[in-house]
N, C-alpha and C positions, 0 to 999 in steps of 0.2 A: 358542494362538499364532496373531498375525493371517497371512497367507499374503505371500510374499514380493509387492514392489512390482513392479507391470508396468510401464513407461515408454513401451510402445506406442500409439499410436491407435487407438481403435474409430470404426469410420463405418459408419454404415447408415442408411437412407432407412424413415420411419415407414411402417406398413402401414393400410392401408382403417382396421380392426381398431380403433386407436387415435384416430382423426379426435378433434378436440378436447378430447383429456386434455392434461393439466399436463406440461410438461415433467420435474419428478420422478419424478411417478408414470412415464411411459412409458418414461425411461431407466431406472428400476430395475426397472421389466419387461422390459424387453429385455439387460440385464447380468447379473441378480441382486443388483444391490446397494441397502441401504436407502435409501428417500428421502431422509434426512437427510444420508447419504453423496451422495449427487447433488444436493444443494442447498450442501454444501460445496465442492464442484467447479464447481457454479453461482456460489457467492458469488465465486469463485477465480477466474474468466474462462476455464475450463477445457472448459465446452460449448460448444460454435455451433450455430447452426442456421443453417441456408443461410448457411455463412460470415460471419455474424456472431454475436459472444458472445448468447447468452442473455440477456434483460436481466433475467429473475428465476424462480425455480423454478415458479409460477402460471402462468407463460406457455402458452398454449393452444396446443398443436401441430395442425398441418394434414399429414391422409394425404400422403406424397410430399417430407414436408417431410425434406432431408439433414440428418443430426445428427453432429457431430463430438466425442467425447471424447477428449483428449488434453493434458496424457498421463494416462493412464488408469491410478489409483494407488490401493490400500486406504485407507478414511480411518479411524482408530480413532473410535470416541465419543468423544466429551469430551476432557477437559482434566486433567491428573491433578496438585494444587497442588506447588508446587517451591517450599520457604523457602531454598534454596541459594541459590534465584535473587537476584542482588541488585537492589534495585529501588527508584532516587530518587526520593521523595515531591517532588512541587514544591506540592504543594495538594491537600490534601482537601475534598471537601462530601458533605453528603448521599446527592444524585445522580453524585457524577461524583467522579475523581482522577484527577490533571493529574504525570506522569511526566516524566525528563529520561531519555530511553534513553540507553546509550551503544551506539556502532558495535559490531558484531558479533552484538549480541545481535537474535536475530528474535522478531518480534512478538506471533504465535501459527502453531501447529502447521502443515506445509504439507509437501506431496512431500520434501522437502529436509529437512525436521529434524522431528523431532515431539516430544524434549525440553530443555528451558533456557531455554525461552522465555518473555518478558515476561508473557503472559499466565497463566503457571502460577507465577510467584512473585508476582503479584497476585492468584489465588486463594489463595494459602499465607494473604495480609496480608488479604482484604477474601474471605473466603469469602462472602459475599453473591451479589457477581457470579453464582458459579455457578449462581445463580437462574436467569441471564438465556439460558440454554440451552435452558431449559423451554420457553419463549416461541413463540409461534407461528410461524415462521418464522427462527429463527435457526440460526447455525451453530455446532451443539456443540463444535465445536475454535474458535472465537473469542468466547466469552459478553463483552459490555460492548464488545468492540471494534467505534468507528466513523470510524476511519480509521488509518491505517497509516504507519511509516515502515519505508522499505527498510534490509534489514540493516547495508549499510558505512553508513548515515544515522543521525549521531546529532540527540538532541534534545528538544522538548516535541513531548507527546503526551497526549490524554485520553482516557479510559475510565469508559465507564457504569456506574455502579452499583446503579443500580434503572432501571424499565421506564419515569418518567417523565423520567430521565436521557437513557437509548437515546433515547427519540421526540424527544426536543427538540431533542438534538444532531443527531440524524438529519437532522428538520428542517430544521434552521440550515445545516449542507452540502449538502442541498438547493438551497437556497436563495439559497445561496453568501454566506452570510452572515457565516461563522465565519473571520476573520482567519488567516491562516497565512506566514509567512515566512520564507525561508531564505535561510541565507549562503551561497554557493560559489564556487570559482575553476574556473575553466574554459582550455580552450586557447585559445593565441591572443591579439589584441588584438578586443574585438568594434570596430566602425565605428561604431556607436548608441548614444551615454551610456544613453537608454533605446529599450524598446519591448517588443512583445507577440509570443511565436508564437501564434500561433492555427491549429492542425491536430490532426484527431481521431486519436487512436490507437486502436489494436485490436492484437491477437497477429498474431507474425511470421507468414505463409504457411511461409515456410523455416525458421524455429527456433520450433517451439512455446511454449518458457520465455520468449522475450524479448518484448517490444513494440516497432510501430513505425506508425511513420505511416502507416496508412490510409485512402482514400476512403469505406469504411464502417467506419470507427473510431465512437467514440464522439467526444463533443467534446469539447475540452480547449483550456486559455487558459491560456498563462505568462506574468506582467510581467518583466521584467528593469530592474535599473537601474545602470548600472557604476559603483562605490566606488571601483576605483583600476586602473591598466594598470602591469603588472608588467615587468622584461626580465628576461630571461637566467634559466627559459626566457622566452619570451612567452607572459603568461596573465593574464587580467582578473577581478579579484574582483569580484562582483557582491551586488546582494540581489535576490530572488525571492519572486514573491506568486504562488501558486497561485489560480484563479478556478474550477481545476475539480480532482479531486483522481484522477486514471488511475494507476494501476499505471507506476510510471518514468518519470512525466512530465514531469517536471524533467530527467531524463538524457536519453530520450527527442529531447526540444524540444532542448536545446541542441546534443543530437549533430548534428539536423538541419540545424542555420543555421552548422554548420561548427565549434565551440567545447564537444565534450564536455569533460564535468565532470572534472578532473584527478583519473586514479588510475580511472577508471571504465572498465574495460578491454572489459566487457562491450559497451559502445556507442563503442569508436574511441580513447580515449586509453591511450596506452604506458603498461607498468607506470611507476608513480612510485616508486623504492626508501627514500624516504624515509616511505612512511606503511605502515601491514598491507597484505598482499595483500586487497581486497576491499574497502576502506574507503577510502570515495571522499569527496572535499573538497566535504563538502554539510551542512547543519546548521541543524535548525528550531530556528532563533532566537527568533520570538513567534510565540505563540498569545494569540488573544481571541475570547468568544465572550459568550452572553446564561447568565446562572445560570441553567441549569432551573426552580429552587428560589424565586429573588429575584427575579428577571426584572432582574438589575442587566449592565452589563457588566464580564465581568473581564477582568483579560489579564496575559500572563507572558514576559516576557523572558529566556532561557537564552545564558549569556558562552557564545565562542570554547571549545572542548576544548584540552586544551595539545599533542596531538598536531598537532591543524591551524592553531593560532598557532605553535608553531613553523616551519609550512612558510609561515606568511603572513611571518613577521619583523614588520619595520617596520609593514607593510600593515596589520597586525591592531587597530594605534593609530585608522584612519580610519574603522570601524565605529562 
């Protein structure tokens, strides 16, 4: 039986002792937990070091250097396959398969839920994936996943299927190369048909689970473009291109410049009783990218859910 979840922060300052070991390795010397476990929590934005996240488990620690783990949680191995899970094919290939999540359902295993997840009813359908665990550096509670959508976000999402799937696509959002775009309404009327936030995020100082804009954030780039200004309430649909892909940066960004995402309680706007508690008006609409396989471009278009045309009405026509 794994041992109950901690939700507290560990902090402590590395010793002489460890001068330029790996950040996994020294945190799971100094915890007792396995590397593979502190590389989860790495992949997670879960470490810092000198108040800023980790930027990868190889990262060489300096004696002195402060290390923050929080919140500091068992992670089980792996991924254990769920056929319960229901899970829309939008595309299959080779290397990769291209999903339509619907809201609520979370992506892979995390502090928060560790089963029903997307990723374990696509191990059920492409047991392959689980290959992708082995791998030198991945994280066993997310095999094939290289990039994410947040739980109330529905939409297109792809997941690796083999190792030259992983590197390619990795690549490509490197690189920023891989198209991504989302519908959402937000508060408010914005004043700019279009334009860009451009501000790095990192984890809250005060709420460890959320993100928010920070001086030593990472960088992060949202286009925006307003599709229609709504009254009564006042809220403006929008489309949205990701240029960088942060942990809630779409909510994030928008909460900033005064216009969080409607329903997204977590960053500023009033419950909406018209949609689930948690499921906020947001929705990867297209994804494109280069085939691992073909080296072709493909790309996927995902309609409106009927839960969030209905709160659009009319609006929903102007997409």
């Amino acid at each position: 039986m794994s041992e109950p979840e901690r939700t507290d922060a560990l902090d402590f300052a590395i010793p002489a002792s460890l001068e330029g070991v790996r950040v996994d390795r020294a945190v799971a010397l100094l915890t007792g937990r396995s590397r593979s476990e502190v590389a989860s929590l790495v992949a997670q934005d879960r470490v810092e070091v000198n108040g800023r996240p980790a930027r990868r488990a190889a990262e060489a620690l300096r004696a002195g250097d402060h290390v923050t783990v929080t919140p500091f949680a068992a992670v089980e191995e792996g991924v254990r396959p769920d056929p319960e899970v229901v899970v829309t094919v939008v595309a299959e290939a080779k290397d990769y398969v291209v999903v339509d999540k619907a809201a609520g359902v979370v992506v892979h295993p995390g502090a928060g839920q560790r089963d029903g997840t997307l990723i374990a009813g696509l191990l059920a359908r492409y047991p392959e994936i689980a290959a992708l665990a082995e791998e030198p550096g991945s994280d066993p509670t997310r095999p094939g996943v290289v990039h994410r959508l947040d739980k109330g976000t529905s939409g297109l999402l792809v997941v690796a299927r083999t190792v030259r799937g992983r590197d390619s696509l990795v690549g490509q959002l490197s690189a920023r190369t891989v198209r991504r775009e989302y519908v959402g309404l937000v508060e408010g009327h914005l004043a700019h048909d279009r334009g860009v936030v451009d501000a790095p995020i990192g984890r809250s100082a005060n709420e460890p689970t959320r993100m928010a804009v920070r001086v030593d954030g990472r960088e992060a780039r949202t286009h925006y473009e307003v599709v229609a200004r709504l009254d009564e309430p006042a809220t403006t649909l929008v489309r949205l291109r990701l240029e960088t892909g942060r942990t809630h940066q779409i909510r994030v960004h928008m909460a900033t410049i005064g216009h969080p995402v409607v329903n997204d309680t977590r960053y500023g706007h009033r419950r909406d009783r018209r949609l689930a508690d948690g499921r906020v008006v947001l929705h990867a609409a297209h994804l494109g990218f280069v085939d691992p396989g073909t080296g072709r471009d493909v790309a996927w278009t995902s309609d409106l859910p009927t839960d969030l045309a209905s709160v659009l009405g009319d609006a929903a026509q102007a997409l």
